[in-house]
DOLODREN-611554 format. One record per residue (C-alpha): residue number from 1; x, y, z; chain; residue in one letter. Coordinates in steps of 0.5 Angstrom, whole numbers, always signed. Layout:
BEGIN
NUM/X/Y/Z/A/a
...
***
This chain:
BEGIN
1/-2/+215/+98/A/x
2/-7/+209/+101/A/x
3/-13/+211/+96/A/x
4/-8/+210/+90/A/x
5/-4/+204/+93/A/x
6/-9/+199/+96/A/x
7/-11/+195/+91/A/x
8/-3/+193/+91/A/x
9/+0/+188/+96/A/x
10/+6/+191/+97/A/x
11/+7/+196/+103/A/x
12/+11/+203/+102/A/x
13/+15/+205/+107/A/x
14/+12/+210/+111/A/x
15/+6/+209/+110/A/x
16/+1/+205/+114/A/x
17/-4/+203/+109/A/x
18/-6/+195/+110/A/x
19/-4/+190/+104/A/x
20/-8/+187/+100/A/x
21/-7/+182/+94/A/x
22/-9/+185/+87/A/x
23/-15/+184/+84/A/x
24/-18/+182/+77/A/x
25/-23/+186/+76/A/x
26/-18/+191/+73/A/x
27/-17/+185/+68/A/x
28/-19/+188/+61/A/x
29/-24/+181/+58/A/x
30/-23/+181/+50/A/x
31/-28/+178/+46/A/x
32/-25/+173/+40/A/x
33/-27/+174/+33/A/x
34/-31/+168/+31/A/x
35/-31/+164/+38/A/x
36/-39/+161/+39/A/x
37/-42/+159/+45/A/x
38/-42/+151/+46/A/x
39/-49/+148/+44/A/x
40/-52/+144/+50/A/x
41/-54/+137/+48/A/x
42/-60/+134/+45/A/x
43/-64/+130/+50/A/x
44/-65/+124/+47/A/x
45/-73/+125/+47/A/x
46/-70/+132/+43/A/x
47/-67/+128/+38/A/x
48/-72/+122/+37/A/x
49/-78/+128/+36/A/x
50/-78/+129/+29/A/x
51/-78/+120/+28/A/x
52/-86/+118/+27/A/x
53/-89/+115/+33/A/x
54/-90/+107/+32/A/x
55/-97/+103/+35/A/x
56/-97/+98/+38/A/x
57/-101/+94/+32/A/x
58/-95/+96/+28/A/x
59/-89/+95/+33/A/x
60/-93/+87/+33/A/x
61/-93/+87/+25/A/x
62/-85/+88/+25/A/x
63/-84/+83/+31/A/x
64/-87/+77/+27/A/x
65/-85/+79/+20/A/x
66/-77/+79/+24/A/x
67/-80/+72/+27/A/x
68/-83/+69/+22/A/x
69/-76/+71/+17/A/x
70/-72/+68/+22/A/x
71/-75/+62/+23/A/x
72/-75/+61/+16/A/x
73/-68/+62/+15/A/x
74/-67/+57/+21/A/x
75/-71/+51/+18/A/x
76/-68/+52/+11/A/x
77/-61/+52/+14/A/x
78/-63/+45/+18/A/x
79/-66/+42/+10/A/x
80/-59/+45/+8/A/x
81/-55/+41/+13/A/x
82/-60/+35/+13/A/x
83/-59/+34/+6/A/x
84/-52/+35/+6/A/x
85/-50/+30/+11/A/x
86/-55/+24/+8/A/x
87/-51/+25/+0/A/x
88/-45/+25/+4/A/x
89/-47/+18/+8/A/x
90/-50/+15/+2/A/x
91/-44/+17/-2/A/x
92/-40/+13/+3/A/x
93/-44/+8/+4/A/x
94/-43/+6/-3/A/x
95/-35/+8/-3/A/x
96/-33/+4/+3/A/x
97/-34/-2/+0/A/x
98/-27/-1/-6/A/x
99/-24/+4/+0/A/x
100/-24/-2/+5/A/x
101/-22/-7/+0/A/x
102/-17/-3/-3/A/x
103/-13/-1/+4/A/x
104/-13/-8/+6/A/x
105/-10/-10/-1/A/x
106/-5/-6/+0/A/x
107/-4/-6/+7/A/x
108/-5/-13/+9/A/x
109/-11/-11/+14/A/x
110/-16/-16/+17/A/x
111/-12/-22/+15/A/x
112/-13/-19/+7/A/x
113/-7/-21/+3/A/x
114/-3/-16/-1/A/x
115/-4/-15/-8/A/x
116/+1/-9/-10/A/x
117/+4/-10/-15/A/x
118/+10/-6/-14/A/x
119/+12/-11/-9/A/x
120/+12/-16/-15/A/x
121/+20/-14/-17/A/x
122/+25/-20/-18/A/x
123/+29/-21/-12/A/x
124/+22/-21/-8/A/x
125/+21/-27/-13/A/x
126/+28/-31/-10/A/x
127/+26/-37/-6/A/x
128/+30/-37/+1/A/x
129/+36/-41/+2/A/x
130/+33/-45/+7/A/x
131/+30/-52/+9/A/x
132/+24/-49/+13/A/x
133/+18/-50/+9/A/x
134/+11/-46/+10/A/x
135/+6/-51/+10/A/x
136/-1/-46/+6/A/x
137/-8/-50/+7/A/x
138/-13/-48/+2/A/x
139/-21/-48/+5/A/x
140/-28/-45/+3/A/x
141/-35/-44/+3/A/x
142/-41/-42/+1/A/x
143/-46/-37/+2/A/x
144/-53/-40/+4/A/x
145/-56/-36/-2/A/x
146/-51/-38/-6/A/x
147/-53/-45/-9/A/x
148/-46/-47/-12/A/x
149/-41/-52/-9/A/x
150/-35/-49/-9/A/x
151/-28/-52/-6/A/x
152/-21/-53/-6/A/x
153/-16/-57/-11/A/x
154/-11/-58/-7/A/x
155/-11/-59/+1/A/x
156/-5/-56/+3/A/x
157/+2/-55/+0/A/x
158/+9/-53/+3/A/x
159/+13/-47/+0/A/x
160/+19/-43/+2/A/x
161/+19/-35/+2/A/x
162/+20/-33/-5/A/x
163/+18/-39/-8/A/x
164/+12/-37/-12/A/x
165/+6/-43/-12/A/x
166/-1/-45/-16/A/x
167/-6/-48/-13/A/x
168/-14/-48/-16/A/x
169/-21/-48/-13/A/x
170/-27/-51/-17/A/x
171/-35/-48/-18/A/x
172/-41/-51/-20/A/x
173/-47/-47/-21/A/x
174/-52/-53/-18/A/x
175/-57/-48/-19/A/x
176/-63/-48/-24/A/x
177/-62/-41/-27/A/x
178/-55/-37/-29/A/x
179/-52/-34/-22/A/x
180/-47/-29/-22/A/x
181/-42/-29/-15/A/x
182/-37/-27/-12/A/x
183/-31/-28/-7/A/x
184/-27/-25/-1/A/x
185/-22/-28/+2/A/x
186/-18/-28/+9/A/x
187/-11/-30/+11/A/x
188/-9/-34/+18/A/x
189/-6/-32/+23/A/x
190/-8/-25/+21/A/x
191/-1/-22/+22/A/x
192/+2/-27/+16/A/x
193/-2/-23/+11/A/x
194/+3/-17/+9/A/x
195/+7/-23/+7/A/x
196/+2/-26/+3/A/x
197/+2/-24/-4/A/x
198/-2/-26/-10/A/x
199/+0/-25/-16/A/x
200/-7/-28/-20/A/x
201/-14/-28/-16/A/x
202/-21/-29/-18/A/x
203/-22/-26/-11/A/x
204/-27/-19/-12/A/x
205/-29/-21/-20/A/x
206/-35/-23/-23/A/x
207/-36/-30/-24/A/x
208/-42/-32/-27/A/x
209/-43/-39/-28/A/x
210/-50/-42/-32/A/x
211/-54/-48/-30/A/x
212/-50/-54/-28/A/x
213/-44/-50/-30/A/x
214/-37/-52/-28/A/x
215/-30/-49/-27/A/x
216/-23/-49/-25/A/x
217/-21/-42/-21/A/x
218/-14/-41/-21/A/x
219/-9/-37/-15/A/x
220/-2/-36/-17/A/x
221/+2/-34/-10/A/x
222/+7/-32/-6/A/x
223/+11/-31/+1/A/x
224/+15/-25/+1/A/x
225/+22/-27/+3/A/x
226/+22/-22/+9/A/x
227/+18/-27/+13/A/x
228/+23/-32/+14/A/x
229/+27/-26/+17/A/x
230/+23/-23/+22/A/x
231/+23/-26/+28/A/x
232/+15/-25/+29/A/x
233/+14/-31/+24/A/x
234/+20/-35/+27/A/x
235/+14/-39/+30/A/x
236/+9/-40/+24/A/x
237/+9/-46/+20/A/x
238/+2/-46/+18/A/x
239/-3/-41/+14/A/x
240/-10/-42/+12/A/x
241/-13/-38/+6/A/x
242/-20/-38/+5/A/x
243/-24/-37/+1/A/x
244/-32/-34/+2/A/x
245/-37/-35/-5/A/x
246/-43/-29/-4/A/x
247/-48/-29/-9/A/x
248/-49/-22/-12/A/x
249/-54/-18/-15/A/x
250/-53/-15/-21/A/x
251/-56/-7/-22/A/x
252/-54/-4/-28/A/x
253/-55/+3/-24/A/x
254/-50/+0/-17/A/x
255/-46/-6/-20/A/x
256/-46/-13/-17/A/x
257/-48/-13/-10/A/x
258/-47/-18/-4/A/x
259/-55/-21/-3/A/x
260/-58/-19/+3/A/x
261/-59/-25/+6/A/x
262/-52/-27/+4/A/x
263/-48/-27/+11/A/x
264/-55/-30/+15/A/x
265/-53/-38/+13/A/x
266/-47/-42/+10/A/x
267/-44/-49/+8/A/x
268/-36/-50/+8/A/x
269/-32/-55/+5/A/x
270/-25/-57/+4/A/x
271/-25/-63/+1/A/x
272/-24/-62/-7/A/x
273/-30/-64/-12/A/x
274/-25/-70/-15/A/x
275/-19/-73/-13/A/x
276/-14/-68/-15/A/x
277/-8/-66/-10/A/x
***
């Protein structure tokens, strides 16, 4: 009995035998069909074996054609950008001048009068019931390349809010040849200009006069009636528009350009050429 049962942990009555746990070399291994024993990774010295070798004169061969390739995309990227960004300022350069000049018109920035012809409707051409009158002082000058003489009619006038109002300036080309010129303005102070309106300026336009040529100007303006109730005019009774004359250079490629010499020296006036108030 001890030979049969001493492999079994249990222990029979009567019997002396020691118990021992059972034990798995008695187990039957079974081998499953198509089961494939794992293969061992390939080392990466294994793995590249097959790969040619490279030397060194063709390691620095690849080296400096990925250099060389890598520098050329940078230079041509630098050209690219350059070029772009110099088209860019040269098209503004060119723009800024009409896209200044069209915000200020409409906006009254910089002391420029409002020329938008949406804000000529009728009731803005109602002149208010009141007895304050706004007193509009007109003066002028002229470039140092520009040899014209140019003033205003008219020193001054006294208009209401809404009261429409003509006044003219006088050019003459002192000058030997024909002269092309042309004229900016300005409202003081600067925060009466959204209410300046005009309706008829020769401001922005090419004037040509020939030698000893002399015309008359005419501006053709309003005050918008909402001066008269915003209580930040209640204390202006005095504007000043003035006028500037540059000489201009025509180019059949860029337009009229102002002189480069213009902004250098220049001769004002607000006396008119004749008695003419």
């Amino acid at each position: 009995m001890n030979g049969i049962f001493r492999n079994f942990p249990i222990q029979l009555k009567g019997v002396s035998a020691k118990p021992r746990f059972f034990s798995t070399s008695f187990i039957p291994q079974y081998e499953v069909p198509g089961a494939q024993d794992p293969q061992p990774k390939p080392t990466p010295r294994s793995a590249n074996s097959q790969l040619p070798k490279m030397s060194i004169e063709e390691y620095r061969l690849y080296r400096d054609q990925y250099y060389k390739k890598k520098k050329e995309y940078q230079t041509r990227t630098t050209i690219n950008y350059s070029v772009s960004m110099f088209l860019i300022f040269l098209s503004l350069s060119y723009a800024s001048v009409p896209i200044y000049r069209a915000i200020c018109q409409r906006t009254g920035w910089g002391g420029t009068p409002i020329t938008d012809k949406s804000k000529f409707t009728r009731d803005k051409l109602q002149p208010v019931a009141t007895d304050r009158r706004i007193r509009i002082s007109f003066t002028a000058e002229t470039s140092g390349a520009l040899p014209w003489k140019f003033v205003p009619q008219q020193r001054e006038v006294y208009v209401v809010p809404g009261e429409t109002a003509l006044a003219f300036y006088r050019a003459r080309n002192d000058g030997d040849k024909d002269i092309t010129g042309m004229a900016t303005y300005s409202v003081t102070p600067d925060h009466v200009a959204p209410y300046f309106n005009k309706i008829q300026c020769f401001c922005f336009e090419e004037q040509r006069l020939t030698k000893g040529e002399e015309v008359d100007m005419p501006l053709f303006f309003f005050l918008d009636p909402e001066f008269a109730r915003d209580p930040a005019m209640r204390n202006i009774d005095d504007v000043v528009l003035h006028y500037t004359f540059f000489r201009g250079k025509h180019d059949e490629q860029h337009g009229l350009m102002f002189g480069q010499s213009d902004a250098a020296t220049s001769t004002s006036s607000s006396a008119p050429l004749s008695s003419a108030e």
